[in-house]
N, C-alpha and C positions, 0 to 999 in steps of 0.2 A: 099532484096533491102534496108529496113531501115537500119542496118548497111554499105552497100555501099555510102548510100550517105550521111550517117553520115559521114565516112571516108575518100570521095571524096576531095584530094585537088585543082581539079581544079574548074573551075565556074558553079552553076547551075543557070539552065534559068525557067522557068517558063511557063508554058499556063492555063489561064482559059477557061472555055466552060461552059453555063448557058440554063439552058430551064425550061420551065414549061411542064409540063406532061399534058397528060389530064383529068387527076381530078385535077389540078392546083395545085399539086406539085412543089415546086420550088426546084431544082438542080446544084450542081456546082462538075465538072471536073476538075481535077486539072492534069497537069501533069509536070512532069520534064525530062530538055535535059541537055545534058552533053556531052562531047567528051571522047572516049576512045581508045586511039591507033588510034588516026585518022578516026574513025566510031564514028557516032553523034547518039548513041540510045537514045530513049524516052522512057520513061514508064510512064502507068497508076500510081498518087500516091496515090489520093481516088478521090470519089465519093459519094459525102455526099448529104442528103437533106437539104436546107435552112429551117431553120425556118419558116420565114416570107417571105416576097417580096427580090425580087433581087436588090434590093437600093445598094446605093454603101458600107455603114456602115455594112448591114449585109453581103455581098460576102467578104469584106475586113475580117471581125471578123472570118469566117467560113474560110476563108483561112488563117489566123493565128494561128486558132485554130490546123487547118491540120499540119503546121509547128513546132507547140509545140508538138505535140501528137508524128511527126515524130524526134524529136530532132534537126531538123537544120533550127531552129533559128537564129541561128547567121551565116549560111551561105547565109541571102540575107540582100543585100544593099538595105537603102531607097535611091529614086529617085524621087524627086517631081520639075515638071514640070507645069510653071503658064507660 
């Protein structure tokens, strides 16, 4: 899958999912949508433990991190909405 969407030229999408466990683990889901041949698969692309709390600095760091580790970096746009 890392080389897929390394090499994927069309758009990927993104979804986060966050929880805290119960011993107060903090968690984030990450996964990615794509279209291929007109079927819209998703896949798991990790599932890491937060360090600290779900603030927005650490889910954002921990999802960048996911994106460097995967190599596709440079396949998301920033989008900032005030």
């Amino acid at each position: 899958m890392l080389i897929y969407c390394q090499e994927y030229d069309g758009l990927l999408s993104f979804v986060t999912d966050t929880w805290t466990s119960p011993n107060l683990k903090a968690y984030i889901a990450i996964t990615v949508h794509l279209e291929q041949n007109g079927v819209p698969p998703c896949m798991l692309l990790d599932l890491v433990e937060v360090p600290e709390s779900h603030s927005g600095a650490n889910l954002a760091a921990a999802f960048a991190q996911i994106l460097h580790n995967f190599r596709i970096s440079d396949k998301v746009s920033h989008l900032f909405c005030y």
